[in-house]
C-alpha positions as CSV (number, residue, x, y, z in Angstrom):
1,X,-8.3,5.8,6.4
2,X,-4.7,7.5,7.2
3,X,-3.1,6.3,10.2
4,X,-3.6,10.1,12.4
5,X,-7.3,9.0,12.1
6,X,-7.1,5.7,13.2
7,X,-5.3,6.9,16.2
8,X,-7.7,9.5,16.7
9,X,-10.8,7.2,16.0
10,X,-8.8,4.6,18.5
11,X,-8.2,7.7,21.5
12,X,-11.7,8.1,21.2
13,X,-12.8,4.7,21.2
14,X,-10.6,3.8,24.3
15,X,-11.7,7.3,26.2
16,X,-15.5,6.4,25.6
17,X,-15.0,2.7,26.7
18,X,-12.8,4.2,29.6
19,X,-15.9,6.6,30.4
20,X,-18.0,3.6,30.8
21,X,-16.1,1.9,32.8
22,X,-16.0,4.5,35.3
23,X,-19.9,4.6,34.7
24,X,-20.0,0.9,35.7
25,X,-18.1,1.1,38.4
26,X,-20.0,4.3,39.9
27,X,-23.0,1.9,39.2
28,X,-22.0,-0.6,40.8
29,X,-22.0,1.1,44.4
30,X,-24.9,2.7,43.4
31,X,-26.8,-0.3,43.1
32,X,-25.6,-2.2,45.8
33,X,-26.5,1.1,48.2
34,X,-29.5,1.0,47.0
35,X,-30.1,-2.5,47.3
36,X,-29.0,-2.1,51.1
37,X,-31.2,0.5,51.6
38,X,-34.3,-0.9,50.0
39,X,-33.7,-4.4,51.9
40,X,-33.7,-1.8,55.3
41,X,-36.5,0.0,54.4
42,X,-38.4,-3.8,53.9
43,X,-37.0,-5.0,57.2
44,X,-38.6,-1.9,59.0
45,X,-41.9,-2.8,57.7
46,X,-41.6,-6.5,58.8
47,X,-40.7,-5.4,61.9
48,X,-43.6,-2.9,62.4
49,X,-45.9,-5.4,61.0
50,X,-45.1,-8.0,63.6
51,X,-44.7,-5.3,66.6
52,X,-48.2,-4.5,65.1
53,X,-49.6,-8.0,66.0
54,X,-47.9,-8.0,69.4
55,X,-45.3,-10.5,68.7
56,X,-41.7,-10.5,69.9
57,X,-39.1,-9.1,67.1
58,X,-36.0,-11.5,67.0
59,X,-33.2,-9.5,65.5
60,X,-30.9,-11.7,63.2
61,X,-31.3,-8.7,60.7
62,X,-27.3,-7.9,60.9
63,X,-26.0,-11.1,59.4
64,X,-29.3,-10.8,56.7
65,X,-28.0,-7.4,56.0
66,X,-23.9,-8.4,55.8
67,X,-24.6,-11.6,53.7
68,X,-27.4,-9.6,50.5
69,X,-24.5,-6.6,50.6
70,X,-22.2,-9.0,50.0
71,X,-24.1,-11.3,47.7
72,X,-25.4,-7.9,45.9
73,X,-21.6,-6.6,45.5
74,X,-20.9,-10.3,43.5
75,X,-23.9,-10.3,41.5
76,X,-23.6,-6.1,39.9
77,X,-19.4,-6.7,39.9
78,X,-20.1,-10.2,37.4
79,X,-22.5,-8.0,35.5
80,X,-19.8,-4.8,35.4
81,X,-17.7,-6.8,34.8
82,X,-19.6,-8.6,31.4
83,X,-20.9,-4.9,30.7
84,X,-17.5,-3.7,30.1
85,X,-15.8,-6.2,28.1
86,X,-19.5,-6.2,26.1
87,X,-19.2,-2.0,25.5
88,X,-15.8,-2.5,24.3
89,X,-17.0,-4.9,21.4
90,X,-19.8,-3.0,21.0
91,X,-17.4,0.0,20.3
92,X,-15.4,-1.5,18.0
93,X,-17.8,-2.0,15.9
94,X,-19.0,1.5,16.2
95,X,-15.7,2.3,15.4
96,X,-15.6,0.2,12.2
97,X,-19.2,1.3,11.3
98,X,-18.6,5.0,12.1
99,X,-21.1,5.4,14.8
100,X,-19.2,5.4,17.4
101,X,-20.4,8.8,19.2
102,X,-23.6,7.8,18.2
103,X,-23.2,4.3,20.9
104,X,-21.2,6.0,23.3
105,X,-24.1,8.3,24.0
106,X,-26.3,6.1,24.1
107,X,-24.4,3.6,26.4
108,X,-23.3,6.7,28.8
109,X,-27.0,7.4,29.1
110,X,-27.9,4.5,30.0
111,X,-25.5,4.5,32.8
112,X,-26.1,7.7,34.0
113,X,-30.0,7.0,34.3
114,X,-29.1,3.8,36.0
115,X,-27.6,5.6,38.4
116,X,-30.0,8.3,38.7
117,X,-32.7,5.7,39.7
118,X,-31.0,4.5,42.6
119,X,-30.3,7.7,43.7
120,X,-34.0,8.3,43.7
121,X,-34.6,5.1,44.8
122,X,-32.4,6.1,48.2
123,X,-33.9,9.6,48.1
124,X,-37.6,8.2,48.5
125,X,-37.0,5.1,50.9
């Protein structure tokens, strides 16, 4: 391999890991959104269930709600976080193997559909 294809095959390597990065980091709010807005959605229904038996409602749902977002933001940034440094070994061995395009598709994919769910996810609830 000549060295103006190594650089290339490195340019490309680096923009695909940089690509899903971005990915994981669009994720990442993505899924902690949605995991605000499903844990609403559940709150609602306890709520009208209990109104429903003609009990009194005690509201501590604001410190619930503060303490999951921020659990959830810890929990998907360790994961991003282990994703990203995972995708960049797994793209240097695409690299080496050339098949890189091959995994960056499929990892981008991934992503995007990730992120697609949630947004249906929020879109239904």
């Amino acid at each position: 391999m000549n060295e103006e294809s190594g650089w290339k095959a490195t340019l490309l390597r680096f923009g695909a890991w940089l690509l899903s990065m971005l990915l994981v980091v669009a994720d990442i709010f993505i899924g902690v959104r949605t995991v605000l807005v499903v844990m609403v959605w559940l709150g609602a229904q306890r709520e009208a269930a209990i109104r429903a038996r003609g009990e009194i409602v005690y509201d501590i749902f604001g410190f619930t709600a503060e303490a999951v977002t921020l659990g959830a933001i810890l929990v998907f940034a360790c994961v991003g976080l282990a994703l990203v440094i995972a995708f960049e070994h797994y793209y240097r061995r695409a690299e080496s193997a050339g098949e890189l395009l091959r995994r960056a598709a499929r990892v981008v994919s991934a992503l995007v559909a990730f992120g697609v769910l949630g947004l249906v996810v929020q879109g239904v609830l």
